[in-house]
C-alpha positions as CSV (number, residue, x, y, z in Angstrom):
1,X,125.7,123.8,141.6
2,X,129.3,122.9,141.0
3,X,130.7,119.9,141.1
4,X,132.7,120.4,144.2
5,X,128.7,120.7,145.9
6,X,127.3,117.8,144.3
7,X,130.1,115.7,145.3
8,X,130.0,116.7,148.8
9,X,125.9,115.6,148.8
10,X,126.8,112.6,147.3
11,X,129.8,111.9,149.8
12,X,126.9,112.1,152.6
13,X,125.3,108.7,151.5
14,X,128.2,107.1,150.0
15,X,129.2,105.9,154.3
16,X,126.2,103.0,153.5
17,X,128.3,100.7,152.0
18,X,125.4,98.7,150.0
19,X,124.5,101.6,148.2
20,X,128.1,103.0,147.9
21,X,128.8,101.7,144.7
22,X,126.3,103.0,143.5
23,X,127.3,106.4,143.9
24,X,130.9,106.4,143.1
25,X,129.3,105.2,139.8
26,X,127.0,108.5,140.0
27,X,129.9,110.2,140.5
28,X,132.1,108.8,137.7
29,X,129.4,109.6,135.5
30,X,129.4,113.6,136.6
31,X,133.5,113.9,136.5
32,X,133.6,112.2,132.8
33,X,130.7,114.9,131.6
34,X,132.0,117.7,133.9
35,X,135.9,117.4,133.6
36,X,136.3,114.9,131.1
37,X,138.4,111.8,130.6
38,X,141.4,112.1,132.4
39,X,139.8,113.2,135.9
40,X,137.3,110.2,135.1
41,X,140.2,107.5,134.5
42,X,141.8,109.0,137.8
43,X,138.6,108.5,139.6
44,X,138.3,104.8,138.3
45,X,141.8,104.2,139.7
46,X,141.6,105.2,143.2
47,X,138.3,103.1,143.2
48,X,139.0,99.8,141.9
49,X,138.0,98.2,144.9
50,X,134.5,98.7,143.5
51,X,133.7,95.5,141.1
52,X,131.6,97.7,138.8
53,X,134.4,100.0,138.3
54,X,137.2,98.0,138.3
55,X,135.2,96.5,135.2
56,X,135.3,99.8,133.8
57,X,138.5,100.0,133.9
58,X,138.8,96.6,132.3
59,X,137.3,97.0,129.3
60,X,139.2,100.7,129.4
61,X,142.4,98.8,128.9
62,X,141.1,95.9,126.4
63,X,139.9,98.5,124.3
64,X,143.5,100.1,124.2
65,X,144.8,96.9,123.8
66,X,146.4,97.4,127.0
67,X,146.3,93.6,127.8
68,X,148.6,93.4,130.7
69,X,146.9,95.9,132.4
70,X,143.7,94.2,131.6
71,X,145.7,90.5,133.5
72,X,146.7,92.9,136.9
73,X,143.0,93.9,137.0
74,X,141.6,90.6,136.8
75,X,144.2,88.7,139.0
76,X,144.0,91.4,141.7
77,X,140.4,90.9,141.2
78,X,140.3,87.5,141.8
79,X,142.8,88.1,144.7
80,X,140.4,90.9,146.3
81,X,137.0,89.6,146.0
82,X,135.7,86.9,147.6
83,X,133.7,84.4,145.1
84,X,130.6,82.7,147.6
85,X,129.3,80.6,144.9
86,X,129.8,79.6,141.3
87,X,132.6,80.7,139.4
88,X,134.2,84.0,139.3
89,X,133.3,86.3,135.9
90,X,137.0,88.1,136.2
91,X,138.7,84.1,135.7
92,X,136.5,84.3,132.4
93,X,137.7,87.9,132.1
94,X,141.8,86.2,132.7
95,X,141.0,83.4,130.6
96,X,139.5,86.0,127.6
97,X,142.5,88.4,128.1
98,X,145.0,85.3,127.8
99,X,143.4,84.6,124.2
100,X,143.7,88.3,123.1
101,X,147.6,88.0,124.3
102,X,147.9,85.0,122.1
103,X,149.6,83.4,125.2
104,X,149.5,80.1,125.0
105,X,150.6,79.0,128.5
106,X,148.6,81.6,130.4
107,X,145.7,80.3,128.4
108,X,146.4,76.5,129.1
109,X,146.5,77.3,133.0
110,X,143.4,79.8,133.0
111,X,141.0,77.0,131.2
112,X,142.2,74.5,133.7
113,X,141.1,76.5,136.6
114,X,137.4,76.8,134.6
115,X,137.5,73.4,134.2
116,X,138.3,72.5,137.6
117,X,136.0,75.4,138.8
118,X,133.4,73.0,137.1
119,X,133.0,74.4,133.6
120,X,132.8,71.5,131.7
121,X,132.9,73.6,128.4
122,X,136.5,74.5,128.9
123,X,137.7,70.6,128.6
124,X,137.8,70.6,125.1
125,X,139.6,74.6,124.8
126,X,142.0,72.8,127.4
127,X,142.7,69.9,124.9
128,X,143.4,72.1,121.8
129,X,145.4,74.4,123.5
130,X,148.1,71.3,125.5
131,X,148.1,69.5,121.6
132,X,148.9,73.1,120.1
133,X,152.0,72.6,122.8
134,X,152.4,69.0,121.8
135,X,151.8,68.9,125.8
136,X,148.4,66.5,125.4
137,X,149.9,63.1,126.0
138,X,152.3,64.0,128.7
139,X,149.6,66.0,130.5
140,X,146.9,63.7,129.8
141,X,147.1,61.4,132.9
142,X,147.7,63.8,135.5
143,X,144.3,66.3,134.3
144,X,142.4,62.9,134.5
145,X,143.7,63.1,138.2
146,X,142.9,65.9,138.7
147,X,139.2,66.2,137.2
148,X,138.6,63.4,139.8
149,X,139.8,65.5,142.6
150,X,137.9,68.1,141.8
151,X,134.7,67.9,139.7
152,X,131.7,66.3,140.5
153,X,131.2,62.3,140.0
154,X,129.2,63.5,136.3
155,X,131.4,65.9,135.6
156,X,134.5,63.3,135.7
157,X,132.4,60.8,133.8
158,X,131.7,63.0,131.2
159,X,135.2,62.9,130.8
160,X,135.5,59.4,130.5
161,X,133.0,58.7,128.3
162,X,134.4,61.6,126.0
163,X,137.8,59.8,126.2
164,X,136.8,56.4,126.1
165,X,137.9,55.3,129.3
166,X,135.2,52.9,129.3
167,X,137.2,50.7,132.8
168,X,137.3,54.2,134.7
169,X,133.7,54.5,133.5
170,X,132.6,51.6,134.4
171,X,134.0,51.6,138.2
172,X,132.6,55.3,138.6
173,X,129.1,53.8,137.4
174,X,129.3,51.2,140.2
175,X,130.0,53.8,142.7
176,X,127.3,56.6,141.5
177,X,124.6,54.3,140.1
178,X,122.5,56.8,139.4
179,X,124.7,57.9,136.6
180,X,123.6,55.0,134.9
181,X,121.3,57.0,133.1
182,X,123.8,58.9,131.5
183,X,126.4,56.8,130.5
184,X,124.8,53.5,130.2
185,X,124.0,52.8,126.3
186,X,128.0,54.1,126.3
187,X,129.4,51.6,128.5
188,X,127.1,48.6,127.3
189,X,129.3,48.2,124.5
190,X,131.9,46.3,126.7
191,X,130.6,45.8,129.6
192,X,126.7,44.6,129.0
193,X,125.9,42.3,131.7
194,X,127.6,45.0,134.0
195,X,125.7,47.5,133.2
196,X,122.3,45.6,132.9
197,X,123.3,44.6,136.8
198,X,123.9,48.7,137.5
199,X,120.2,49.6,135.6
200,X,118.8,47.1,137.7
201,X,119.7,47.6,141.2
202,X,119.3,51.5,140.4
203,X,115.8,51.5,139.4
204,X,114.6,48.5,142.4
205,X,116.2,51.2,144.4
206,X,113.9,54.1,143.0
207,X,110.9,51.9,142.6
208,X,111.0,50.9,146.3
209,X,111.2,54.8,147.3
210,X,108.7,55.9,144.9
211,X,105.9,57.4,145.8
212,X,103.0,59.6,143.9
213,X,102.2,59.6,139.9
214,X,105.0,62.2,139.2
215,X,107.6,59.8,141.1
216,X,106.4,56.7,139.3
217,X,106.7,58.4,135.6
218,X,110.6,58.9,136.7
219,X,110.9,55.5,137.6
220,X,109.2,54.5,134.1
221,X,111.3,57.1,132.3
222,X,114.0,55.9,134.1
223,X,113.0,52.5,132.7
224,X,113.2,53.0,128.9
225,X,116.7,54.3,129.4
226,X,117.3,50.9,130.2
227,X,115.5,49.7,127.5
228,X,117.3,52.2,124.9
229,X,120.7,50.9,126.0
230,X,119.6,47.6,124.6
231,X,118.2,45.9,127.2
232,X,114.4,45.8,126.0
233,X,113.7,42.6,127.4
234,X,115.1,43.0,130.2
235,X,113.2,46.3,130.9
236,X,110.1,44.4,130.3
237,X,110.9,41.4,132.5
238,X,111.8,44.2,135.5
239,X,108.4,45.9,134.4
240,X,106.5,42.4,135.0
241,X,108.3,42.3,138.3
242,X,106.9,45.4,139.3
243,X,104.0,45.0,138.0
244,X,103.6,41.9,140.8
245,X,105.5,43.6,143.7
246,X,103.7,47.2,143.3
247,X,100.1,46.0,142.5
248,X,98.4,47.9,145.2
249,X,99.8,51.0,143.9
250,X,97.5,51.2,141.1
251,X,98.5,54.6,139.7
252,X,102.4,53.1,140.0
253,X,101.0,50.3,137.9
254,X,99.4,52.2,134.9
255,X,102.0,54.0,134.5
256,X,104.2,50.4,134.1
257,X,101.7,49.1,131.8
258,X,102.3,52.7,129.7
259,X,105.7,52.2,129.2
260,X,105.5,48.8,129.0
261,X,103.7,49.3,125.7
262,X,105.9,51.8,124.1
263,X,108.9,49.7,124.6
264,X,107.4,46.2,123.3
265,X,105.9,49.1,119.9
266,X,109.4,50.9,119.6
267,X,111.2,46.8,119.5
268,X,108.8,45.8,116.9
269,X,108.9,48.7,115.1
270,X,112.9,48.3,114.8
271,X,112.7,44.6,114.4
């Protein structure tokens, strides 16, 4: 059987599109071993529209060093297919190709979109790259804009508390209590009777929802985060209060006198 004939069987199933891929890829495989490279890199280019080979014929073209060629593929990828959920692998492909080019621009605006996307890790590429352009400063305000816009509320804060922007902290902790939990020991530093209020009404909120063994050990856990920011006594006067309010939820209740214990150990201990 000649390749001609296997082709044509193939061609047969390739009209299923969830299994087409697939077959161009069987295909690919036959022309590079049958008729060698340059039918093969034909072949990939009349089927980019296939993710799979279209990746081929990316790392084809990084390998050659063909790193413009490597951008098209990846910006008409990313143009082409549509992305349902998370973040799409050919930006990380743009963002690598910008780094082989040594492009400092095209890599500045290719780590913002991560980091906008959501990818917290590319904050700090974003950073070096803007100070390498003695951009940082001038840029600085607007990204903070920006990450507000479009990350999520702990996202952003992460920000913040990297940066120190212990008023934008703060009034993000107000709004997303929860988040408390995170960023509390940070922010108690200047603000301490804010944030004690913050702990507080967060975990009266979770204590009144509570409900089962597994939900009271979050509340407790929950608990000596508050206590580890430096608010010991105050985590045990707030257990002592729900000690009181929750005493008919016996299980709730050992699991307050637990933690209770290893905060007043873990204060003497350090005292």
């Amino acid at each position: 059987m000649n390749i001609n004939e296997i082709e044509a069987a193939l061609l047969k199933y390739e009209s299923d599109s969830w299994r087409a891929e697939a077959f161009k890829l069987i295909r690919l495989e036959l022309i590079l071993n049958l008729e060698g490279d340059e039918f093969g890199n034909d072949f990939i280019m009349e089927n980019l529209q296939f993710p799979k080979i279209r990746e081929i014929a990316y790392n084809k073209a990084i390998a050659a060093k063909n790193y413009e060629q490597g951008e098209r593929l990846c910006l008409d990828a990313l143009s082409t297919y549509e992305q349902r959920y998370g973040i799409s692998p050919w930006l990380y492909k743009l963002y690598d190709t910008h780094v082989l080019m040594e492009n400092s621009t095209k890599i500045s605006e290719t780590a913002k979109k991560l980091l906008l996307s959501g990818d917290m890790e590319y904050y700090d590429k974003l950073k070096s790259q803007l100070k390498e352009q003695a951009a940082w400063d001038g840029a600085y305000a607007v990204l903070l804009d920006e990450c507000k816009s479009n990350l999520s509320p702990s996202g952003y804060m992460e920000i913040l508390e990297k940066e120190n922007e212990y008023a934008l902290l703060l009034e993000q902790a107000e709004k997303h209590t929860r988040e408390i939990y995170c960023h509390g020991e940070f922010l108690a530093r200047e603000y301490p009777s804010q944030v004690c209020s913050i702990f507080t009404t967060q975990l009266i909120k979770e204590a009144e929802s509570a409900y089962g063994r597994e939900s009271y050990g979050k509340v407790c856990a929950h608990i000596v985060l508050f206590a580890n920011a430096g608010y010991a006594d105050e985590s045990k006067a707030l257990i002592d209060e729900f000690r009181i309010k929750y005493k008919r939820k016996p299980a709730f209740v050992d699991e307050l006198n637990k933690v209770k214990i290893m905060i007043t150990d873990k204060n003497a201990h350090i005292n």
